[in-house]
Every structure is written in structure tokens, then in C-alpha cells.
KOLRO-194010 format. One record per residue (C-alpha): x, y, z. Coordinates in steps of 0.5 Angstrom, whole numbers, plus 500, padded with zeros to 3 digits. Layout:
BEGIN
XYZ;...
END
This chain:
BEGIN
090161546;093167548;099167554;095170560;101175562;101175570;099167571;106166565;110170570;107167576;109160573;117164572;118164578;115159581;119155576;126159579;124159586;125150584;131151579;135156587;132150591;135145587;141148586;142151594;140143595;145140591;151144594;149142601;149135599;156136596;159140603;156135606;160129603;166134603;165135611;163128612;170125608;174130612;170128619;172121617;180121616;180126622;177120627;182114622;189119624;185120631;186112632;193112630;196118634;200114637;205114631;207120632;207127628;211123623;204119622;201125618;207129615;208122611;200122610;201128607;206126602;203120601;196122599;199128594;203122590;197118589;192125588;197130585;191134583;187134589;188140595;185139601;191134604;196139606;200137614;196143616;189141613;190133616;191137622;185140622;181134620;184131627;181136631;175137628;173130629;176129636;172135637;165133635;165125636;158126636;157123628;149126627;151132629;157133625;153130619;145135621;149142624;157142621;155140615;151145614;157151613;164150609;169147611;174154612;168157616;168150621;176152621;175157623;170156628;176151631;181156632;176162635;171159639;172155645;166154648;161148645;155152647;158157643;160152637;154150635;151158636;155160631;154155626;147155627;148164625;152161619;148157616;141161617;144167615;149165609;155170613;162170609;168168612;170175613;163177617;163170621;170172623;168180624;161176628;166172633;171177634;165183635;163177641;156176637;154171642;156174648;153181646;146178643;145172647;148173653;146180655;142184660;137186656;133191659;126191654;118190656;117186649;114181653;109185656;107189650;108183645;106177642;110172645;113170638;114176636;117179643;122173643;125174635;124181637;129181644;134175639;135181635;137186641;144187642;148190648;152193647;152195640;160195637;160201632;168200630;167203623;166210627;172215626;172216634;172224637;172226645;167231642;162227638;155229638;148225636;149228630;156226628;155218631;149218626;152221620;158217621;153211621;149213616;156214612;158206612;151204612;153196610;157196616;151199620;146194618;151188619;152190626;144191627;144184624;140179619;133183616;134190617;132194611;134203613;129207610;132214612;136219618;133225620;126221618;121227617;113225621;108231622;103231626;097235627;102240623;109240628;114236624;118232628;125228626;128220628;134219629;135213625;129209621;129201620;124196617;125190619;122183615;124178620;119182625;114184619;116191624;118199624;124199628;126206631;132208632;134214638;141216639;144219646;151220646;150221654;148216660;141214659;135218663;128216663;125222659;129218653;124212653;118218653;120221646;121214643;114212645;112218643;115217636;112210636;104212637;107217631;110211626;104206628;099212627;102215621;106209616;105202620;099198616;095193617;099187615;106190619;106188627;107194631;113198631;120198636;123203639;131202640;135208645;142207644;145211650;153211651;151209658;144206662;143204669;139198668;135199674;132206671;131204664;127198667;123203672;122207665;120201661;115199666;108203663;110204657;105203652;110202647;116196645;122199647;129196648;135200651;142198650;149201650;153202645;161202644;166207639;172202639;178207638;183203643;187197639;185190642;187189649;192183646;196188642;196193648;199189653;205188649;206196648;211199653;207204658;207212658;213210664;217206661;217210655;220216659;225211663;228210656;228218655;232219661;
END
């Protein structure tokens, strides 16, 4: 009986498909035990704490003696563990969500983020998304949770559409958008912020987030013979939808929104099938009044969010309150 091709490499990729479950579940199940043992002795040392700091340094020496060739029990890890366990006493949460990421990525959750609320978002983003321990920390210090989930967001998704797809839509928005990778210029125009973004296009699509796939800059349409060009195009596979992208170096002015409906009609009428939902527009403005984007917004035919975005050129406001200022300098000079 000959080998039916198609049906032979269906049944491959069926078969790779288990052998990438197995495994991604093995590894859980082993994190899990790992994060549970650390949770365990957390909560034993909690219980003793009384004895002193002394306690965990003779731990330490103790547990390196009896497990010479096993890392994890250093003073600065059993710490740790302390912390974590009387920071989560709920022990189902500990095994069903913390479980869910590394060790160093719950550490580090530990040391930068303060907020329960905000705990648990970041270890939910972690898990759902595979960040790194490099983009966890870049998410954290970029302020993801206030940017994404706290933000005004001025959109009509709701109105325009469905509901699941308006909500997954607006969890996608940022405001404001952090781009820190661009060298910064007084004198940038549109063009310069969009070359520069499609120059680290890994960092662009880490800062748009999770399913973003970039199919071009200055993306050519026709219609009806005119030529006409998008700042930035995106296709996002969490939302099966176009995204356009429109850059304004400027405050936000409603005539914004009518150019990007318009691109819209056109990347819906021209690319858009019949399995892809309807595309979103995304204005990127250095400014917005939040009252006129809305009015703007308000009968528009198309999916629309504004948003601010920010070019860092400034060192963190930590670092700059230890620099002396232009007049102690000049002080000094005298």
C-alpha cells in the first residue's frame, strides 16, 4: 500500500505537536516541584524567624555540607524563599499561578513589583507569553501594567467591534507606547521615528506586544489609480486582524482619525479576507487631549485607538536626583 503523502505528514505533526506537550508539560511539572520545595522551607524558616539571622547563615552551611553539589541554598536564595512564602500564604495560588514561571522570574517579581494586584498580572503575562528574564524585567520597568491596563484608552472598539474582539483588541493598546531604543532628536519628523522603528524592529514588536507579525513601512495601496502610503503595517494573530499604524510627531488633531479610516476602508477592501476580522487603526501622536480624540472617535465607521507615545532620552528620575543641578555646578565654578 503506498504512503499517502499529505496524510503521512499530518500524522508527523500530529505526532510532534504531542512529543512539544509532553515535554512543555514535563518541565512544568518539574518548576512546580522546584517552586513548591522553595515555597516549603520559606514557610519552615518563616516559623523559626525568631532565631535570628544567624538561623539561615548556619542553614546554609548546613544544607552545603549535607548537598555539596546542589546550588539553590546560598544565605541570599533561603532569603528568598522567606520572602516568598510569607509573601503568597495562599498555598493553591503558589502551586496553580507562581508555579507557572521560574524561580528567577518569581525573584524578580519579589524585588520590583509591590502591588499584589500587579504581582499576579505579571506572572500571569509571564507564563502566557514565555518573556525572558530580560523582557520580564525590560516589562516591569517600562511600567507594562500601568500602561496597558490602567490607562485611559481613547478607542470606539466597543462600538465597532465584537465584543471579544473589542476587549482583546483594547488589552492589546498601550498609552503611552515607551519607544527607548530611538536615538532622540529635538528636530525628528514622522519619517525619522519611523525609520528608526523599523530599524530595531525586535524591539518594536516587543513593545507592541504578544502576536504582532510587521509586513512593511510605507506600505503601498491603490485605489482607483492613486497610490497611497502607511506609516507602519502590522498583522496581528491573536486578533486574526490588520493593524495600521499612523505616526504624528505632533498633538493629536481630529483630522488624524479620517486619514486612518480611510486607510482602513482601503486595507479591508483591498488585503483583508474573508477569514481575517475587520482591521484596527492605531494613531501614535506625541500628544492627545483625550476629550477630542473621543469626540474624533465617536462616528467613525472604523476601529480606531489613540494613543501617546514617549522617546526616552532622559536618564531615570532616580539617577537624575543624585546629579548636581546646572547651578550647583556653577557654584562650584565660582
Amino acid at each position: 500500500m503506498l504512503m499517502n503523502g499529505s496524510e503521512y505528514l499530518s500524522i508527523i505533526e500530529s505526532i510532534k505537536s504531542e512529543i512539544k506537550s509532553a515535554q512543555y508539560r514535563a518541565s512544568l511539572s518539574v518548576n512546580r516541584e522546584l517552586i513548591m520545595l522553595y515555597y516549603n522551607i520559606g514557610k519552615i524558616i518563616n516559623e523559626h524567624k525568631s532565631w535570628g539571622n544567624k538561623f539561615i547563615d548556619n542553614l546554609a552551611a548546613d544544607i552545603r555540607l549535607e548537598f555539596p553539589n546542589v546550588k539553590g541554598y546560598s544565605v541570599r536564595n533561603l532569603k528568598y524563599m522567606a520572602k516568598f512564602a510569607g509573601t503568597y500564604p495562599d498555598e493553591q495560588f503558589v502551586q496553580t499561578v507562581s508555579a507557572q514561571i521560574p524561580w528567577s522570574h518569581n525573584t524578580l517579581i519579589l524585588d520590583k513589583v509591590h502591588s499584589p494586584e500587579q504581582r499576579e498580572w505579571y506572572i500571569r503575562k509571564t507564563a502566557e507569553n514565555g518573556w525572558s528574564h530580560s523582557v520580564l524585567t525590560h516589562q516591569i520597568e517600562s511600567n507594562l501594567y500601568a500602561r496597558q491596563v490602567l490607562a485611559n484608552k481613547v478607542t470606539n472598539f466597543d462600538k465597532l467591534l465584537a465584543s471579544e474582539h473589542s476587549e482583546l483588541a483594547a488589552q492589546t493598546m498601550k498609552d503611552p507606547y515607551i519607544f527607548e531604543f530611538i536615538p532622540f532628536r529635538e528636530d525628528m519628523v514622522e519619517r525619522d521615528i519611523e525609520n528608526a522603528l523599523v530599524k530595531d524592529v525586535t524591539k518594536l514588536l516587543l513593545e507592541l506586544g504578544t502576536g504582532f507579525a510587521f509586513l512593511g513601512n510605507q506600505y503601498r495601496l491603490n485605489v482607483g489609480g492613486d497610490d497611497f502610503y502607511i506609516d507602519l503595517l502590522f498583522y496581528n494573530l491573536n486578533l486574526r486582524s490588520y493593524v495600521v499604524i499612523e505616526l504624528k510627531t505632533g498633538d493629536f488633531k481630529p483630522e488624524y482619525a479620517g486619514q486612518l479610516n480611510f486607510y482602513l476602508s482601503a486595507v479591508d477592501g483591498i488585503l483583508k479576507k474573508e477569514h481575517d476580522n475587520p482591521s484596527v487603526g492605531l494613531l501614535l501622536c506625541k500628544n492627545k487631549n483625550d476629550l477630542v480624540a473621543e469626540y474624533a472617535l465617536k462616528d467613525m465607521s472604523k476601529p480606531i485607538g489613540v494613543s501617546e507615545y514617549k522617546i526616552t532620552s532622559s536618564l531615570p528620575e532616580e539617577l537624575m536626583n543624585q546629579l548636581p543641578s546646572v547651578e550647583d555646578i556653577r557654584k562650584r565654578i565660582k
